[in-house]
C-alpha positions in Angstrom: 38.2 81.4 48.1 39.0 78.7 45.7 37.2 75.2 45.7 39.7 73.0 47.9 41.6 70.2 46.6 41.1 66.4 48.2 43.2 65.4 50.7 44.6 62.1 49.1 44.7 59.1 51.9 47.4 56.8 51.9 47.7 53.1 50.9 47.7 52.1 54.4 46.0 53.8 57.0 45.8 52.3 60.6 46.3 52.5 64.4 50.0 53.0 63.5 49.6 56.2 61.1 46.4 57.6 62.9 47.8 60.6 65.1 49.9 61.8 62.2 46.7 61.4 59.7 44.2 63.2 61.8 46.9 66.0 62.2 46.7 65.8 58.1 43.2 66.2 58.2 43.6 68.7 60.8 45.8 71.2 58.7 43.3 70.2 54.9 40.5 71.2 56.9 42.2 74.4 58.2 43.4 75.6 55.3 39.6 76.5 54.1 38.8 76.2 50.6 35.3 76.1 49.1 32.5 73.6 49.4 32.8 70.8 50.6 35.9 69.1 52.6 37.2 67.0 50.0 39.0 63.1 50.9 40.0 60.6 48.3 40.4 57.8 49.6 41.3 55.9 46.4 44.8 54.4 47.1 43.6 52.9 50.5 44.8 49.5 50.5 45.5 48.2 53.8 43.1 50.3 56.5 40.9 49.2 60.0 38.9 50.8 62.0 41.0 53.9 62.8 40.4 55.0 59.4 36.7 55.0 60.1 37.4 57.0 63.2 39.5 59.6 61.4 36.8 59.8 58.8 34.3 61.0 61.5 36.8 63.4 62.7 36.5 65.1 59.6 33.0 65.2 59.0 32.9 67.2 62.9 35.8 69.4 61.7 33.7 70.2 58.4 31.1 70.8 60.1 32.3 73.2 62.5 33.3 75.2 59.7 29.7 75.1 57.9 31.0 72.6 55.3 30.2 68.7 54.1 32.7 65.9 54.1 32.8 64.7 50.8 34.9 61.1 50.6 35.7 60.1 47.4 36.7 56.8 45.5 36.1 55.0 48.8 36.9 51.3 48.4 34.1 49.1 49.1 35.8 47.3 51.8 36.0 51.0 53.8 32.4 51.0 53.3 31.9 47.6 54.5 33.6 48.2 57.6 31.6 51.8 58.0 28.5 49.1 57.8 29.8 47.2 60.5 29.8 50.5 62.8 26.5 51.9 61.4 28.2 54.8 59.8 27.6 54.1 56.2 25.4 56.6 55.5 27.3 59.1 56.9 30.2 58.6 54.7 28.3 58.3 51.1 31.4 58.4 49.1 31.3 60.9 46.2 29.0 63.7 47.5 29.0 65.3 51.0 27.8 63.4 53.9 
């Protein structure tokens, strides 16, 4: 199977677009691919701490699957906010996690 493509987030990701981005993740993570679980988060402009949350989802979904979440471009403001929560670590943007 073919290395997967990343999932690109959208500029603003929050409480509001939450359910419909974890069922986004839901069907990337589904549809298999390669390696790693790929997420670019590069256009993320406006986010809080749902974005976090979805974040984690997807490193459990990866994992289930025997894969790594692998975030990239990640803003530094999502990784200052992942600091906040303790996470930082486990969302290294541009390798797997």
């Amino acid at each position: 199977m073919p290395a997967s493509a990343a999932l690109p987030l959208p500029a603003t990701a929050t409480m509001a677009e939450a359910s419909g981005l974890l069922r986004q993740i839901e069907a990337h993570a589904a549809a298999g691919g390669d390696g790693p679980l790929r997420i670019d988060a590069s256009a993320l402009q406006e986010f809080d701490t749902a974005v976090v949350a979805l974040l984690l989802a997807a490193q459990r979904l990866a994992r289930q699957q025997g894969r790594e979440l692998a975030l990239e471009d990640a803003p530094a403001k999502l990784m200052q906010l992942a600091g906040l929560y303790g996470v930082e670590s486990l969302l290294s943007p541009g390798k797997a996690a």
